[in-house]
LUMDODO-279775 format. One line per 4 residues: number of its first residue (from 0); for each residue x, y, z of C-alpha. Coordinates in Angstrom, 1 decimal. Example, Ala and Ser with C-alpha at 12.3 -4.5 7.8 and 13.67 -1.06 7.14 Angstrom:
<sites>
0> 12.3,-4.5,7.8 ~ 13.7,-1.1,7.1
</sites>
This chain:
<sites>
0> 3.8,-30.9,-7.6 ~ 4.5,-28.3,-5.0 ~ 3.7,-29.1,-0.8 ~ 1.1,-26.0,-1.3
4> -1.2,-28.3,-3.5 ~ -0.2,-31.8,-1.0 ~ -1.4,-29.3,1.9 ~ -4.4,-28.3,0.2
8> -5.7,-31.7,-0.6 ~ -5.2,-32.7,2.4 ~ -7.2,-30.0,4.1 ~ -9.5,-30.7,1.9
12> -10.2,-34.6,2.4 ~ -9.6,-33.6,6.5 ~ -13.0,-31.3,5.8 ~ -15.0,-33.6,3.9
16> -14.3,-36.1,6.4 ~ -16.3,-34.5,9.1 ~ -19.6,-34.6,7.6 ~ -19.1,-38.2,6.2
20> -17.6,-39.4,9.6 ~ -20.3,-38.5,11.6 ~ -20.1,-42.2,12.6 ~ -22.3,-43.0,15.0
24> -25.5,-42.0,13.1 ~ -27.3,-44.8,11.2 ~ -25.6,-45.7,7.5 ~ -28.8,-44.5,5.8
28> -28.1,-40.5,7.5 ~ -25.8,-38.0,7.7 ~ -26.3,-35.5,10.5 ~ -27.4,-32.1,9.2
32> -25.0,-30.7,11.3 ~ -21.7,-31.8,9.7 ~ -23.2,-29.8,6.6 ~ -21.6,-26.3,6.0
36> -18.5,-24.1,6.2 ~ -15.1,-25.4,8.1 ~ -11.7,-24.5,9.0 ~ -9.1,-26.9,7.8
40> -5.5,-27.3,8.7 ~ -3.1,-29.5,7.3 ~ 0.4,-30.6,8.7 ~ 3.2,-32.4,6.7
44> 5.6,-31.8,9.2 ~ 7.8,-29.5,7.8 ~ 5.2,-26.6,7.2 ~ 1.0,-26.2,7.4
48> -1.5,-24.5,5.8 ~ -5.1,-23.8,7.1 ~ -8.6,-23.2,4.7 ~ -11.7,-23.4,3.8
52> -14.2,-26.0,2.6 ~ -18.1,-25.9,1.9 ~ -19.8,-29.4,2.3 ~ -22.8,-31.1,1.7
56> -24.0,-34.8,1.7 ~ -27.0,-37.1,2.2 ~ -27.3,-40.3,3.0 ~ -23.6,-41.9,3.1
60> -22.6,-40.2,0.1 ~ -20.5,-36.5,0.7 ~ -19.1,-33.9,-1.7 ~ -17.8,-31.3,-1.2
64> -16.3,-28.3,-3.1 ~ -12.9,-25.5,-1.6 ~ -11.8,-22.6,-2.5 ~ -8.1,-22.3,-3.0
68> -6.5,-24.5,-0.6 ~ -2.7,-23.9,-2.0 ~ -0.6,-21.0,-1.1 ~ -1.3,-19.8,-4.8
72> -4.9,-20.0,-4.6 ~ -4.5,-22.3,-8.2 ~ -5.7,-25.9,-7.2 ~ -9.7,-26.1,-6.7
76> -10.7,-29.8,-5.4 ~ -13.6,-32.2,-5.7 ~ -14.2,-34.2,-2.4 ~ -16.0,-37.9,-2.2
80> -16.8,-39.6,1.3 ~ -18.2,-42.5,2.7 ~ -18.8,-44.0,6.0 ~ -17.0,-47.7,6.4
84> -16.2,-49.5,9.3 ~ -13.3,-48.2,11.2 ~ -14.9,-44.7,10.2 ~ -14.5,-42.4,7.3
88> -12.6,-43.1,4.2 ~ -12.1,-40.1,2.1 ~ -11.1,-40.1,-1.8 ~ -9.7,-36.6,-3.2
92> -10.1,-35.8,-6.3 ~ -8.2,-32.6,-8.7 ~ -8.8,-32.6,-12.1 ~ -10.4,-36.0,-12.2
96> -8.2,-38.1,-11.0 ~ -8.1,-39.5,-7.6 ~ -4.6,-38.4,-5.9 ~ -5.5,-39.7,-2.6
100> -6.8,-41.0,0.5 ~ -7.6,-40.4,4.3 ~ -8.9,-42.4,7.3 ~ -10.6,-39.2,9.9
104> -12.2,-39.7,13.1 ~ -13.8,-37.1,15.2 ~ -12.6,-36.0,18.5 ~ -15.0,-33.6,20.8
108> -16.4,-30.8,18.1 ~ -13.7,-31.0,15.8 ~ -12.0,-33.4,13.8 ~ -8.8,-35.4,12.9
112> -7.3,-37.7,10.7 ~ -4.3,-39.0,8.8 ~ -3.4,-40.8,5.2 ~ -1.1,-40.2,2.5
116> -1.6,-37.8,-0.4 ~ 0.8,-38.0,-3.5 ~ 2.7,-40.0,-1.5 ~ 3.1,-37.4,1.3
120> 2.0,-38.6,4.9 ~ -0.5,-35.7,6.6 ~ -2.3,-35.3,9.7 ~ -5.4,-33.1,9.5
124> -7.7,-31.2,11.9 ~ -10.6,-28.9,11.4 ~ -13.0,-26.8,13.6 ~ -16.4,-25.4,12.0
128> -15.9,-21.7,10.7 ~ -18.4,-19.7,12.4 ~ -20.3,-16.7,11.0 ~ -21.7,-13.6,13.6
132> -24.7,-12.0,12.7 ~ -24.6,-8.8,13.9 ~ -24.3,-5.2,13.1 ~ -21.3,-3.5,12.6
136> -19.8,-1.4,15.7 ~ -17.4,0.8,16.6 ~ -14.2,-0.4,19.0 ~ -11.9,1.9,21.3
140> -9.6,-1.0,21.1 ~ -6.0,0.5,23.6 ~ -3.5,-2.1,22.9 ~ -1.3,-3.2,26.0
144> 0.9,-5.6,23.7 ~ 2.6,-5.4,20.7 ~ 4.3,-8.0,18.0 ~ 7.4,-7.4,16.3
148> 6.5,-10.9,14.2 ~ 3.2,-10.8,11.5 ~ 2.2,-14.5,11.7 ~ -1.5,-16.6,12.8
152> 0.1,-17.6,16.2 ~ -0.7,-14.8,18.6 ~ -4.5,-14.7,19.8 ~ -6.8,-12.0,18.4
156> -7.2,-9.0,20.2 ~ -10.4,-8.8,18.3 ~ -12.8,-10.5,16.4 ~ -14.4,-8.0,13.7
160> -17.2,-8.3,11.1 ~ -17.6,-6.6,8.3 ~ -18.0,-2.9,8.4 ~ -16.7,-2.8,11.9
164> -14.3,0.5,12.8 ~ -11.4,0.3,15.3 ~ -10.4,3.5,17.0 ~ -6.5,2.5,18.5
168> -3.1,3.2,18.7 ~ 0.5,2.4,17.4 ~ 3.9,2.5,19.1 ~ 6.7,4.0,16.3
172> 9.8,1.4,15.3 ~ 11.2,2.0,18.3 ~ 8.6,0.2,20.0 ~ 7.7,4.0,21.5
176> 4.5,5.2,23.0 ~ 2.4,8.0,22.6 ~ 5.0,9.6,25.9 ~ 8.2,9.1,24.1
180> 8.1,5.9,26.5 ~ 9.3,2.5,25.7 ~ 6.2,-0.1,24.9 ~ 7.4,-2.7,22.9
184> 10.6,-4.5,21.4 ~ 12.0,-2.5,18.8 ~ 11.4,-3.8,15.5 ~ 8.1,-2.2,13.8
188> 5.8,-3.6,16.2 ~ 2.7,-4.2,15.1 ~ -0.8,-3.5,17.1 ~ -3.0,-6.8,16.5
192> -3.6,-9.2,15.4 ~ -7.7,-7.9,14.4 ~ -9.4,-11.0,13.1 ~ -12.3,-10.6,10.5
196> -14.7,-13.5,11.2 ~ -15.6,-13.9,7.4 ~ -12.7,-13.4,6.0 ~ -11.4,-17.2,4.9
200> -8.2,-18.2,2.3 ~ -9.4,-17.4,-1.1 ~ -11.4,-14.0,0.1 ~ -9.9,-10.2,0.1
204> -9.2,-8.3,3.2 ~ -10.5,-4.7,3.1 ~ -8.8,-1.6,4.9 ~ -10.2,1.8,4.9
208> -7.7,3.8,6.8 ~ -10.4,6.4,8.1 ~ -7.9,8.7,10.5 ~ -4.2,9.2,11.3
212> -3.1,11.2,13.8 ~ 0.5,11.7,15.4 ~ -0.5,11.5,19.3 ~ 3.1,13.6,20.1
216> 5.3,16.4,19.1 ~ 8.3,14.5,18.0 ~ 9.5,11.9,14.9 ~ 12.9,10.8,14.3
220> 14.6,9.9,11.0 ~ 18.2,8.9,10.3 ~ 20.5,11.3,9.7 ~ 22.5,9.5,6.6
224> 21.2,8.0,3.3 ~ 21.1,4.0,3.1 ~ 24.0,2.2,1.7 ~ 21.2,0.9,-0.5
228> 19.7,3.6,-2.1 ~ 23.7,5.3,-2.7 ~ 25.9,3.9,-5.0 ~ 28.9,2.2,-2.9
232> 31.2,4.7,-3.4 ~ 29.1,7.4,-1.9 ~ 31.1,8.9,1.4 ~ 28.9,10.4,4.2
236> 29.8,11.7,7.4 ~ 27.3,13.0,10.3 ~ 27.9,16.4,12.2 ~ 27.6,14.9,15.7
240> 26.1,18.2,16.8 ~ 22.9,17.3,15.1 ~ 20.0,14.9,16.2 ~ 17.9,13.0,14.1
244> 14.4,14.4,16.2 ~ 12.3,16.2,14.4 ~ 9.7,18.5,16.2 ~ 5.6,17.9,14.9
248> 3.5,20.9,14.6 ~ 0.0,19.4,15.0 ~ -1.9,23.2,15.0 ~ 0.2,24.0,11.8
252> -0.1,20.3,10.5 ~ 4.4,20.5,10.0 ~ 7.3,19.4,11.0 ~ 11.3,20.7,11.6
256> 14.5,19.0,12.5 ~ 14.9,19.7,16.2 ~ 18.8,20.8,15.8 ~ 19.2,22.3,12.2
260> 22.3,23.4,10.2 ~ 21.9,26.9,9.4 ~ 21.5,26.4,5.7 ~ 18.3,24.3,6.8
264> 16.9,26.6,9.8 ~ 14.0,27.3,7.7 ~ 13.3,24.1,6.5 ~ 10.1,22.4,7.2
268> 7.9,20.0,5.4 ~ 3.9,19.0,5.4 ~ 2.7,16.4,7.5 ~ 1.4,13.6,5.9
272> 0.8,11.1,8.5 ~ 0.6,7.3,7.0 ~ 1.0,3.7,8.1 ~ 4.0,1.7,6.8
276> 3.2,-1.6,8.2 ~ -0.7,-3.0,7.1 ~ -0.1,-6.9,6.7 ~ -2.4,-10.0,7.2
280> -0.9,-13.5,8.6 ~ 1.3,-15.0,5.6 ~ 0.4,-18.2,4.0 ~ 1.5,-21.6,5.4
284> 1.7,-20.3,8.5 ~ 5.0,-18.4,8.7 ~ 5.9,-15.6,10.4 ~ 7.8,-13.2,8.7
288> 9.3,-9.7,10.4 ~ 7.6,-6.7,10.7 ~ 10.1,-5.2,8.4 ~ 9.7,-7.4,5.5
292> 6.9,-6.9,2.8 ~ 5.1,-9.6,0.5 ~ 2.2,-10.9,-1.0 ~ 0.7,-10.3,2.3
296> 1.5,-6.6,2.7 ~ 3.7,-6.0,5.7 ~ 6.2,-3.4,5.8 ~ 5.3,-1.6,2.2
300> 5.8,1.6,3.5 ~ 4.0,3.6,0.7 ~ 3.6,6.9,1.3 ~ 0.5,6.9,0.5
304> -0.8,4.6,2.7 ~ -2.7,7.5,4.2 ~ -6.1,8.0,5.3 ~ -8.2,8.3,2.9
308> -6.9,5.3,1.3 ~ -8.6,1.3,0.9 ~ -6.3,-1.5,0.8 ~ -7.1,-4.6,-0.3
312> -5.0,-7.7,0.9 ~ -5.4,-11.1,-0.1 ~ -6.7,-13.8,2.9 ~ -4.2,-16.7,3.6
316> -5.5,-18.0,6.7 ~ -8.7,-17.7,8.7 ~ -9.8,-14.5,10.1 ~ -7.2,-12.7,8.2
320> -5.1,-11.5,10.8 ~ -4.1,-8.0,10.4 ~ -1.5,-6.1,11.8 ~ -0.6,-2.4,12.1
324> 2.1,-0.1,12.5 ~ 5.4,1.5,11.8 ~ 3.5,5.4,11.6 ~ 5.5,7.9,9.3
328> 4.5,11.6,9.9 ~ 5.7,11.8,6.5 ~ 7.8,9.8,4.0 ~ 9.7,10.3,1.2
332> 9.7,7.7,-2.2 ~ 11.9,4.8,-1.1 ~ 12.7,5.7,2.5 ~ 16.3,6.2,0.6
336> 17.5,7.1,4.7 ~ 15.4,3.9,5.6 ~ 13.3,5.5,8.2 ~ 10.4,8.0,7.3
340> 9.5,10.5,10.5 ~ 9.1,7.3,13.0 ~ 6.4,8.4,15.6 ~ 3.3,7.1,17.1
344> 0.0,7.3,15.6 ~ -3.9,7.2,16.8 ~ -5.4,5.1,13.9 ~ -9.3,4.6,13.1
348> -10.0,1.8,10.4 ~ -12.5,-0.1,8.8 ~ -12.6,-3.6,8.1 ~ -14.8,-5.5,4.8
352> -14.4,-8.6,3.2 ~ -14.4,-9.2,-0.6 ~ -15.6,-13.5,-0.7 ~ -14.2,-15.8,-3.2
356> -12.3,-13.2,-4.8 ~ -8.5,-12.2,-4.9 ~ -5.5,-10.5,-6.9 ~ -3.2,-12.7,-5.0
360> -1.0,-8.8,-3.7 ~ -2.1,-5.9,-2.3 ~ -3.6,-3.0,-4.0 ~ -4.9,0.2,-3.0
364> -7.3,3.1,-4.3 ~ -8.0,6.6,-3.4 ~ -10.4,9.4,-5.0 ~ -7.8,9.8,-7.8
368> -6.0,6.4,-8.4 ~ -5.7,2.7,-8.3 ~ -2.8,1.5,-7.4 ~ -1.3,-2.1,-7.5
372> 1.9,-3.0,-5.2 ~ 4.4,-5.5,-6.9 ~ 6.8,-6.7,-4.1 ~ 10.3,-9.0,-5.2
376> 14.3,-9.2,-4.6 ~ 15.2,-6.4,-7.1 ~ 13.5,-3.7,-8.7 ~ 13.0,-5.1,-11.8
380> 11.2,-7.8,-10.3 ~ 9.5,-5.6,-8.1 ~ 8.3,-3.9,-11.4 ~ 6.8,-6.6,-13.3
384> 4.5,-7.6,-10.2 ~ 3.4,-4.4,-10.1 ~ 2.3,-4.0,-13.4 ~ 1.5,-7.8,-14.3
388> -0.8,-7.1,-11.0 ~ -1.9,-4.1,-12.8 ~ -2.9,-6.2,-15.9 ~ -4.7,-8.7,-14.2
392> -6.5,-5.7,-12.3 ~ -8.0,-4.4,-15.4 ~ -8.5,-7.6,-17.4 ~ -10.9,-9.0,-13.8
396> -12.4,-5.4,-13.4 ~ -13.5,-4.7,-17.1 ~ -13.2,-8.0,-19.6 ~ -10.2,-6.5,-21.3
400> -8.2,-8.5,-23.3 ~ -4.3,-8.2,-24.0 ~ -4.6,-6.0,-26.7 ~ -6.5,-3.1,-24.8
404> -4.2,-3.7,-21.8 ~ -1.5,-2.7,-23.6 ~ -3.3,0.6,-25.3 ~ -4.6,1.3,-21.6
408> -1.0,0.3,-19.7 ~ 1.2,2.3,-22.2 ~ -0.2,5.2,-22.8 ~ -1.1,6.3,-18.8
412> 0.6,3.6,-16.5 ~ 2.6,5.4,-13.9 ~ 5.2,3.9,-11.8 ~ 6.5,4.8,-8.3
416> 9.1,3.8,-6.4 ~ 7.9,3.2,-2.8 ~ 10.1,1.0,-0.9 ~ 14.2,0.1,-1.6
420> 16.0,-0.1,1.4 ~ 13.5,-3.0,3.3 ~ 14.6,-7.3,2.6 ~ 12.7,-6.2,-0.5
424> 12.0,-4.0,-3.3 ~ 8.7,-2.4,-3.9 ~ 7.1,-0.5,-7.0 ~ 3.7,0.7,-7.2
428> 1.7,1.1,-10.5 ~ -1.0,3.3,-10.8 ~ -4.1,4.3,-13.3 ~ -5.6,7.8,-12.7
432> -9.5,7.1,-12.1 ~ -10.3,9.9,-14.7 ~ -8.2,7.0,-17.3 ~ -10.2,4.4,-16.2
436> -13.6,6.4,-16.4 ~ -13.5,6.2,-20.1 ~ -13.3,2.7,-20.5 ~ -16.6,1.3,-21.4
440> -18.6,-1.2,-19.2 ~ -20.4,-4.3,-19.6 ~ -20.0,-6.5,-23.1
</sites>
């Protein structure tokens, strides 16, 4: 058994705990207020993971019930507690069977603890997860720092509900303002972290990318294809008379190359302003560069990524954590130079939350497609998450089985080819809307 599931029981038990260890009420009571949602983080030394657990209990007796606890969202747990005398003594239970034990105390408004769980010492804490009731609003939110890392660690420069918009701004991969100035550590750096109150482990993140705007007149792209996207014996040389700025039109919505050859002094190209780097904190609380892409989104840089678009990302620790940046005036398939037309971007967003419910990668939709985002080391790989994701999408969305997936998947799947020159490849498949329209609903 992996440490995902030992983290996950053990955030489980550390949640249980609370309510059950109440302590210092009378045997016959457990205080009303140890009943409800909570944060739980577990530590096994070597790596942590953070969740979510629902709770109830009266009398001495508590059960409780989590959500995915694991890094793969696959172990649900069943939770028993009673009060004894040093305390709280927790069992955990998955699938029936007991698999351990923990000893919790509390400490101020929180709580802690420590036991073994297949065998694996962990120390546990937990806060209760708290939900705003309020309406949604609107945020001029002007960043003054920026993170080159996507992890949980940095504080939130907001706290969002759902259906709140953000009006901000990104600096491009350069770590360059809106004034062509330097703002940030090169790198991608991302504006954020914006934390979602109810989004929890288990839940989808959701991104309407309302508005993208270049805020100046210039972009700059390599000047050579990457070594990646060429086969090795591919020789390229750069006229050193050239620059890789571009010049932005915003009144005629296009861009040039600032110092072109004479074959390309009339050629310009459409702006089609996007975001390469939308990511939420990984799980067990890594941090990952802003130019690597996963499960968690990151640097995906699909070109269409554009507004119009909705993402959906899957939650891996509380509040989501989402980051922003890396703006492409435009992009072609694969970033085959490894930069699209890096600038800086005004952004305006909107943030929901889809509970209980995840496809465990990111997908996307716009008025014509869906679109699912397989991520992995090659492109094969990359391939078969993308349209396993695909299959999973349409089995959860419409109760098809294998056999329609396959009618549906090979007659109209299309694949693109978004990302090859990041730490990994990424393939997007998509299903035109008018497809999906004619497959019937309900049983």
């Amino acid at each position: 058994m992996g440490q995902a599931r030992v983290f996950g029981l053990a955030m489980g038990l550390a949640a249980a705990a609370f309510i059950v260890g109440w302590g210092t009420a009378s045997a016959a009571e457990t205080p009303p207020g140890f009943v409800g949602t909570w944060r739980i983080h577990a530590d096994q030394g070597d790596a942590s993971v953070s969740s979510v657990l629902d709770l109830r209990g009266a009398a001495t007796s508590i059960e409780g019930s989590s959500g995915p606890l694991d890094t793969l969202g696959a172990y649900p747990l069943t939770l028993h507690g009673e009060a004894g005398p040093g305390g709280l003594h927790l069992l955990v239970l998955s699938g029936g069977e007991t698999v351990g034990a923990i000893d919790l105390r509390l400490k101020g408004d929180g709580l802690v603890g420590v036991g073994r769980l297949f065998g694996t010492p962990v120390v546990l804490s937990a806060e209760r997860a708290v939900h705003t009731e309020r309406a949604p609003r609107v945020f001029d939110f002007d960043p003054t720092a920026f993170h080159v890392l996507t992890s949980n660690a940095p504080a939130p420069v907001l706290h969002l509900v759902a259906g709140d918009k953000v009006r901000t701004r990104t600096v491009d991969n350069y770590g360059r303002d809106e004034h062509g100035a330097p703002a940030a550590m090169p790198g991608n750096p991302g504006t954020g972290p914006f934390y979602v109150d109810d989004a929890m482990p288990g839940d989808t993140l959701v991104v309407h990318i309302l508005k993208l705007t270049p805020n100046r007149d210039t972009a700059r792209m390599a000047r050579s294809l990457d070594g990646v996207a060429v086969t090795p014996g591919y020789a390229q040389t750069r006229d050193p008379a050239r620059t890789d700025i571009w010049r932005l039109d915003l009144q005629s919505g296009t861009a040039h190359i600032a110092t072109p050859s004479a074959r390309l002094k009339h050629f310009q190209v459409a702006l089609r302003p996007m975001l390469g780097v939308v990511g939420v904190a990984p799980p067990s609380g890594a941090s990952v560069s802003n130019s690597d892409l996963g499960a968690w989104g990151g640097n995906l840089d699909f070109p269409e990524m554009r507004a119009g678009v909705t993402l959906y990302l899957p939650v891996f620790q509380p509040g989501g954590m989402l980051f922003i940046g890396d703006a492409h005036a435009r992009q072609g398939d694969g970033e085959v130079t490894g930069q699209g037309l890096e600038t800086s971007m005004s952004v305006e967003f909107q943030v929901d939350v889809i509970k209980g419910k995840t496809l465990g990668q990111p997908w996307s939709e716009n008025a014509e497609e869906i679109m699912v985002s397989g991520v992995g080391g090659s492109l094969n790989d990359a391939l078969q998450r993308a349209t396993t994701g695909m299959a999973k999408w349409l089995k959860d969305r419409y109760q098809l089985d294998d056999t329609d997936v396959a009618a549906v998947l090979g007659s109209s799947l299309e694949l693109e080819i978004a990302e090859v020159v990041d730490p990994k490849f990424h393939v997007v498949a998509k299903l035109k809307t008018e497809t999906l329209s004619q497959i019937a609903s309900g049983p």
